[in-house]
C-alpha positions, 0 to 999 in steps of 0.5 A: 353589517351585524358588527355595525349593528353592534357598535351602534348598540355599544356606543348607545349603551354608552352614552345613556349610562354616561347621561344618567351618571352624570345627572344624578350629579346634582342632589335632587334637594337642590333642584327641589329647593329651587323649584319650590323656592325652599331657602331654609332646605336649599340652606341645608346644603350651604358650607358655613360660609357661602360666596354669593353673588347677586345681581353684581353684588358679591359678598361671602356670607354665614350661612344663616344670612345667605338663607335670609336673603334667598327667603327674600328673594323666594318671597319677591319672587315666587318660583314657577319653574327651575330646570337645570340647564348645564352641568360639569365638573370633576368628582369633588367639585361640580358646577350646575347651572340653571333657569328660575323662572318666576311668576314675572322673570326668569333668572339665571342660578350658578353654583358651586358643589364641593364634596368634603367628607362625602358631603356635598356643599354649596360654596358659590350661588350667583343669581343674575337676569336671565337677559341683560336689560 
């Protein structure tokens, strides 16, 4: 019994050290540029260029125009609440993704995170309707 009490324990070690490992994986800039709709501070974690895709629409852009069309979409729709939903990859390259609940809609954000010379960039951003209408 008191080696069971052990394992347990160990294995609940485990898990909470892997879950706080693994969540600190998304900068916390990101999330809160997200949930403040921030475009020119979430712009600072864009690569030079940024494949973006929105509502279907899929294009690789400058960063600058990527800022201006997320400034668009911040303005049309103020943020009320983003949460990470899912997160995964490798230590390179990681993927989130997330629920950005405006004042009026709730939408589903994906991106990509490349690390190049210890830094993390956004590579790809789609932004989608939470449900298909």
């Amino acid at each position: 019994m008191k080696q069971l009490k052990k394992s347990l324990f160990l294995i609940l070690c485990l898990i909470i050290i892997s879950q706080r490992a693994f969540s600190g994986d998304i900068p916390g800039g990101i999330i809160a540029s997200f949930a403040s709709g921030d475009a020119s501070k979430l712009s600072q974690y864009f690569n030079q260029t940024i494949e973006l895709t929105f509502f279907e629409k899929e294009e690789i852009y400058s960063k600058t125009q990527a800022e201006i069309i997320l400034r668009d979409f911040f303005a049309k729709n103020p943020p009320k609440q983003f949460k990470i939903l899912h997160e995964g990859g490798k230590e390179s390259s990681k993927y989130a993704i997330g629920r950005y609940t405006s004042t009026s809609k709730a939408y589903r954000i994906t991106f990509l995170l490349k690390t190049i010379n210890s830094k993390i960039f956004i590579h790809q951003l789609r932004i989608e309707n939470e449900y298909a209408e």
